[in-house]
N, C-alpha and C positions, 0 to 999 in steps of 0.2 A: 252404537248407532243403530242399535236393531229397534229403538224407538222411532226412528225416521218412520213417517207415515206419505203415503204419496197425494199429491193433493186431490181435496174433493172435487168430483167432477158436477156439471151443473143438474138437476135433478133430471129424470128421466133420461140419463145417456149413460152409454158403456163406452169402455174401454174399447174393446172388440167392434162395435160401430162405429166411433172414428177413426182407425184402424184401416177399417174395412174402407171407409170414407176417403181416406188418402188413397187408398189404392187404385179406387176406381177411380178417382181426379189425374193419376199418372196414368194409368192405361187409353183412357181419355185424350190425354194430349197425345201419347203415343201413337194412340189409332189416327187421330186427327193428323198428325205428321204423314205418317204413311199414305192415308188416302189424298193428303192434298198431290205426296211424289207420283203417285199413279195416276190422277189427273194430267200431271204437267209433263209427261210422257204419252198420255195419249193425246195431248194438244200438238205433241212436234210429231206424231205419226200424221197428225190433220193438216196442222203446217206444210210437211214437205209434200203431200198428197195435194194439199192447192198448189204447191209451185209447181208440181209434176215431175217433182225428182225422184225416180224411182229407185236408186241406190241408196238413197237416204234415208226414204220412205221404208223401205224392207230392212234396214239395221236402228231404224227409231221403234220398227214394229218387235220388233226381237227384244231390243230392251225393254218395250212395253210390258210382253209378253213376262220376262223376267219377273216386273215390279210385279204384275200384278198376280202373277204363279205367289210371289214370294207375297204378299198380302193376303192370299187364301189360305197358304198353310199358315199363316200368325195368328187365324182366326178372325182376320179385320174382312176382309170380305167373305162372302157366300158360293160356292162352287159353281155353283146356275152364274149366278153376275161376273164371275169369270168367264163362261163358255158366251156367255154374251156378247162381252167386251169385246175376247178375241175374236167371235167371228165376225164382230161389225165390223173392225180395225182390218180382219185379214181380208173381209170383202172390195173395205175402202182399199187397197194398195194392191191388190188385184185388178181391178179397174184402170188401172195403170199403164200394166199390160197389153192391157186390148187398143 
């Protein structure tokens, strides 16, 4: 069987570019996963921030903070648009407070 030959690919393509091709297709969805979950955690910091629930509001802020700590280190966000997010989120639920 060391005649098996693998099949030809269409002209001008590699191996290693579609390869490369699928990866970036999964990471792709990956990231697209992630950032949709850090949206939808900062919408129920905003949620409980309209109803004025301030207990809910500070433990919706904390997981937010979580998602999106844990989205910067994955490489899916950018450290600036972290310190952004939290400070608008900690502002919003501060406001609370007063």
């Amino acid at each position: 069987m060391a005649d098996a030959k693998k099949p030809k690919l269409p002209k001008g393509r590699h191996r290693s570019q579609i390869k490369r091709h699928k990866q970036s297709l999964k990471r792709a969805e990956r990231n697209a996963t992630i950032r949709s979950e850090v949206r939808t955690f900062i919408k129920k910091v905003r949620q409980s921030v309209e109803k004025k629930d301030a207990a809910l509001a500070k433990t919706a802020l904390l997981d937010a903070i979580k998602k999106i700590d844990k989205a910067v280190s994955k490489g899916i966000l950018h450290s600036k648009n972290r310190s952004r997010k939290i400070s608008r989120l900690s502002k919003l639920v501060a406001s609370l407070g007063k």
